[in-house]
N, CA, C and O of each residue as an XYZ file, in Angstrom:
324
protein
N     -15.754     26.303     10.981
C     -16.400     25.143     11.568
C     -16.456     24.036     10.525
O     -16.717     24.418      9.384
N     -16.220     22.483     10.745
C     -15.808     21.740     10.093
C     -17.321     20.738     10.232
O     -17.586     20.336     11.365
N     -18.109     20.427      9.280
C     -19.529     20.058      9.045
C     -19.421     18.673      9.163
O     -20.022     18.213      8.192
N     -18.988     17.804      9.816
C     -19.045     16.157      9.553
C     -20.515     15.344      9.931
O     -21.335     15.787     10.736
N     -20.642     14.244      9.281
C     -22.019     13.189      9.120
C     -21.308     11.940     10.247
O     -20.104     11.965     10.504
N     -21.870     11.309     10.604
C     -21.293     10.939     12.034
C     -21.020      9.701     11.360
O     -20.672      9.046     12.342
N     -20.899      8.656     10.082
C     -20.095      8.349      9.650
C     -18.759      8.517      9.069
O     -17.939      7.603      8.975
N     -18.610      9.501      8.756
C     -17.202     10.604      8.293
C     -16.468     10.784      9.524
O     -15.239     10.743      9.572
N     -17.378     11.027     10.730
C     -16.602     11.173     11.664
C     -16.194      9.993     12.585
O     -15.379     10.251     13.471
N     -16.740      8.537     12.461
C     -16.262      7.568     13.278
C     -14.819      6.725     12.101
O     -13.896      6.056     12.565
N     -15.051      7.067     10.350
C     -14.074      7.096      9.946
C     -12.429      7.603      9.920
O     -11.354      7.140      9.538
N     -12.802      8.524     10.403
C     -11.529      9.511     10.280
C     -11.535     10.643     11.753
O     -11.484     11.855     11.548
N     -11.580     10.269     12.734
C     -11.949     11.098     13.915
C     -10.840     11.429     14.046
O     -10.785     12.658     14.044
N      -9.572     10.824     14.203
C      -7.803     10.756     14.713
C      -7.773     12.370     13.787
O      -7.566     13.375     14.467
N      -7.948     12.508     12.516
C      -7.483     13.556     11.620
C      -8.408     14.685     11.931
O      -8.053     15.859     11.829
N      -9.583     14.319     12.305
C     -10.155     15.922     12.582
C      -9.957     16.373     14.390
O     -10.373     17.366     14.987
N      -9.293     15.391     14.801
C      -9.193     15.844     15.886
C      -7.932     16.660     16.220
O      -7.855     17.695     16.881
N      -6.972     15.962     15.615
C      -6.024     17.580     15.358
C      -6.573     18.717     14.870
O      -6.190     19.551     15.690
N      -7.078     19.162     14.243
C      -7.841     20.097     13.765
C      -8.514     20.527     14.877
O      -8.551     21.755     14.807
N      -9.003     20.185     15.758
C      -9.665     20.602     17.128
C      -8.625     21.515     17.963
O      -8.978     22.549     18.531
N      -7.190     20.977     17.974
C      -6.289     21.431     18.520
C      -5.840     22.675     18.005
O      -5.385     23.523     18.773
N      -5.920     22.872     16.779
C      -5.938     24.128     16.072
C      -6.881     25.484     16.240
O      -6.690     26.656     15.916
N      -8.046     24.765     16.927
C      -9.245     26.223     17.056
C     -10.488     25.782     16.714
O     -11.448     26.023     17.446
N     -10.625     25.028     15.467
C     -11.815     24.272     15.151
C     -12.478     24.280     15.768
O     -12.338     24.584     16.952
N     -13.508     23.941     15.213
C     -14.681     23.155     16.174
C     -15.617     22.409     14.823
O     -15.854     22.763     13.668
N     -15.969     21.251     15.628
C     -16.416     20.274     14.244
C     -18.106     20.341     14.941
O     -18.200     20.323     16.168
N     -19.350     20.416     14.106
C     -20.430     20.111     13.909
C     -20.888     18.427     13.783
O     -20.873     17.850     12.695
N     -21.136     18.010     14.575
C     -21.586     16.421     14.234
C     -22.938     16.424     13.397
O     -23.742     17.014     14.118
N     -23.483     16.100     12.385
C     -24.466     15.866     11.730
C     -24.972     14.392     11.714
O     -24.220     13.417     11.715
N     -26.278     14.344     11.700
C     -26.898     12.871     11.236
C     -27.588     13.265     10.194
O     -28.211     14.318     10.057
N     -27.415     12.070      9.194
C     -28.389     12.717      7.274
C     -28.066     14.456      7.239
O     -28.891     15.120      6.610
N     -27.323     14.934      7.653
C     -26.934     16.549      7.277
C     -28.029     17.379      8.345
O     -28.330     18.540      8.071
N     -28.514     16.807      9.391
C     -29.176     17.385     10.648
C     -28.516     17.510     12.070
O     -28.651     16.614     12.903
N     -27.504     19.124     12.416
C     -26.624     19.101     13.167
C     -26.881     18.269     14.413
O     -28.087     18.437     14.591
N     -26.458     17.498     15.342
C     -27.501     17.051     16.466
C     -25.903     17.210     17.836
O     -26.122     16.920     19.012
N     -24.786     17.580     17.483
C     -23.757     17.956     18.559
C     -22.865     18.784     17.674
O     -22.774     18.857     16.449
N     -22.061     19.551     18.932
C     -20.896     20.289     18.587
C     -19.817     20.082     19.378
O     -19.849     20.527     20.525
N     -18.758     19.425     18.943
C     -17.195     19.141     19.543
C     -16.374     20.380     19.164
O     -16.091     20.975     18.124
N     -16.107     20.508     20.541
C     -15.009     21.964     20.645
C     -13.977     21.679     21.877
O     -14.175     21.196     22.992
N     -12.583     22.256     21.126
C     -11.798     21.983     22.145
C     -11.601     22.419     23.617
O     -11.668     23.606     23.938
N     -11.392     21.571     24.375
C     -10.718     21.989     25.731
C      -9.809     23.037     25.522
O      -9.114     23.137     24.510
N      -9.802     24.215     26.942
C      -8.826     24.453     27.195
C      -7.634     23.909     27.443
O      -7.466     22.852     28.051
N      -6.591     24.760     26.886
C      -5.174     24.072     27.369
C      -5.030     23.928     29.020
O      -5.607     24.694     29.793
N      -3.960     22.557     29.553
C      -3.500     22.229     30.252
C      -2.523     23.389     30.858
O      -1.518     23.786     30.267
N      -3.040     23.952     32.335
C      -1.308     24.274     32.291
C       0.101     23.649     32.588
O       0.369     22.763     33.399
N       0.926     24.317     31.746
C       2.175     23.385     31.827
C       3.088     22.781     33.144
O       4.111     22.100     33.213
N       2.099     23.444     34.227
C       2.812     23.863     35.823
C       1.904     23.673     36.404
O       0.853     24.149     35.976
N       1.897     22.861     37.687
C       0.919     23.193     38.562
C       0.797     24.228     39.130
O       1.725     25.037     39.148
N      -0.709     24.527     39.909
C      -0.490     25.662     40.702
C       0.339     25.285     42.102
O       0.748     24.281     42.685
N       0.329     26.273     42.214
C       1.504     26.695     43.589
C       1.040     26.509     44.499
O      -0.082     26.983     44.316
N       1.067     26.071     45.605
C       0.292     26.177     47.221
C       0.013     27.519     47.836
O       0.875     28.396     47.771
N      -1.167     27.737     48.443
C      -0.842     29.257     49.045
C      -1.311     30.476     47.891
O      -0.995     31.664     47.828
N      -1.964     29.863     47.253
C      -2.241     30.984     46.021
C      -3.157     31.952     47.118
O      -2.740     33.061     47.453
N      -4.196     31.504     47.528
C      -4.842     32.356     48.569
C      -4.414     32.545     49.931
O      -5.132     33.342     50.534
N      -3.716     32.187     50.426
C      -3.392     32.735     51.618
C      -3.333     34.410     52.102
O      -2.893     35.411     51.537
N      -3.946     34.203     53.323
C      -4.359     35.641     53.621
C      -5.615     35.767     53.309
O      -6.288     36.226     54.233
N      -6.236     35.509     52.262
C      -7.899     36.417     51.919
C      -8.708     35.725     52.835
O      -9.763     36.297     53.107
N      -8.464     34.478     53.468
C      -9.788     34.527     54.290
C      -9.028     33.160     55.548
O      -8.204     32.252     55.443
N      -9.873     33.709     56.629
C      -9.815     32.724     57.636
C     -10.364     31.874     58.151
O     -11.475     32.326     58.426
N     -10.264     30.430     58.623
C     -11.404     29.433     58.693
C     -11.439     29.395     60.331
O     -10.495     29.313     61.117
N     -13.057     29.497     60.615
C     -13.419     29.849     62.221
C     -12.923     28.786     62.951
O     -13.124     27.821     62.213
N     -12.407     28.397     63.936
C     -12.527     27.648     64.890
C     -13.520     26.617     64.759
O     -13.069     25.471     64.758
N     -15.025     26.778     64.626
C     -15.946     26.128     64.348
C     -15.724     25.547     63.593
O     -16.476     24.575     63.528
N     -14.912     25.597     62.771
C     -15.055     24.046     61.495
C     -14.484     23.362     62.345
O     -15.398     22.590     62.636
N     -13.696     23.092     62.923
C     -12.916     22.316     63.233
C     -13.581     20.787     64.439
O     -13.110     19.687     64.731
N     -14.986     21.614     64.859
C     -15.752     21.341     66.038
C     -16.414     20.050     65.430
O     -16.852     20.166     64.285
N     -16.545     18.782     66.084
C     -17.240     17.764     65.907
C     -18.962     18.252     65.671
O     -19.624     18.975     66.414
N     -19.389     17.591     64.396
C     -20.796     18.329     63.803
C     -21.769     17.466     64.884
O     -21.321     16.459     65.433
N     -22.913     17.869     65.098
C     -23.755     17.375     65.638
C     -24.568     16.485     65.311
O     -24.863     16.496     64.116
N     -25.184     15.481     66.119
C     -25.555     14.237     65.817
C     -26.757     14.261     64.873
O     -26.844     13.133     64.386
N     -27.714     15.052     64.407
C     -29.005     15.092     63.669
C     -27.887     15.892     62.291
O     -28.284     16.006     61.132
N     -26.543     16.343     62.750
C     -26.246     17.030     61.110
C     -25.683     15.831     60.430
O     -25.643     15.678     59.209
N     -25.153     14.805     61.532
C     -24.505     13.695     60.881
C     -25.251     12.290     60.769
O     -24.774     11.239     60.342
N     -26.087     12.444     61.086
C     -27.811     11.569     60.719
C     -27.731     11.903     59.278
O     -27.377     11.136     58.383
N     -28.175     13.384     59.138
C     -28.755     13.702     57.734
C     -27.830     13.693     56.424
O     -28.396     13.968     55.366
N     -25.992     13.302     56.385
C     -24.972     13.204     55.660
C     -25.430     11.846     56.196
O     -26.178     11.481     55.289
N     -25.438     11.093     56.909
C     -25.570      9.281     56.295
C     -26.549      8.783     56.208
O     -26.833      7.717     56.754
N     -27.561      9.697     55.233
C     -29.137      9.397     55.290
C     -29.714      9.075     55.820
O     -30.397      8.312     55.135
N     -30.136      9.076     57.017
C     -30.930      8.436     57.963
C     -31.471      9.742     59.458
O     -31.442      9.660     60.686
N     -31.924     10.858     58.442
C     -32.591     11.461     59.160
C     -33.822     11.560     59.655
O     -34.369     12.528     60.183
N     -34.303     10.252     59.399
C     -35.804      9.627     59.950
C     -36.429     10.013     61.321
O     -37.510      9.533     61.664
């Protein structure tokens, strides 16, 4: 873990942020009092997913499909007064 003072780090952020990409993880300090921790994202995948990843595990009822009722669609455009 890489200890930076949050001047050190608005100096030179570009260089420790590769270092993030590596595994790192940097400690933000103020006067040497940790107050955040920057850690990298997961990687991107290189591929989207595929369509159909779930197909089959589940089926959607008929009922969704049904126009919602007037007090359910009051209360989605706030005005369930």
């Amino acid at each position: 873990m890489i200890k930076l003072n949050i001047h050190e780090a608005k100096t030179h952020l570009s260089k420790y942020l590769s270092k993030l990409k590596q595994g790192e993880r940097i400690l933000l300090c103020k006067r040497n009092q940790p107050v955040a921790e920057i850690t990298p994202l997961p990687a991107v995948p290189a591929r989207p997913r595929p369509i159909g990843l779930a197909k089959g595990r589940f089926t959607i009822p008929r009922s969704f499909f049904e126009p919602l009722s007037e007090e359910l669609l009051r209360t989605f455009e706030g005005s369930h007064g």
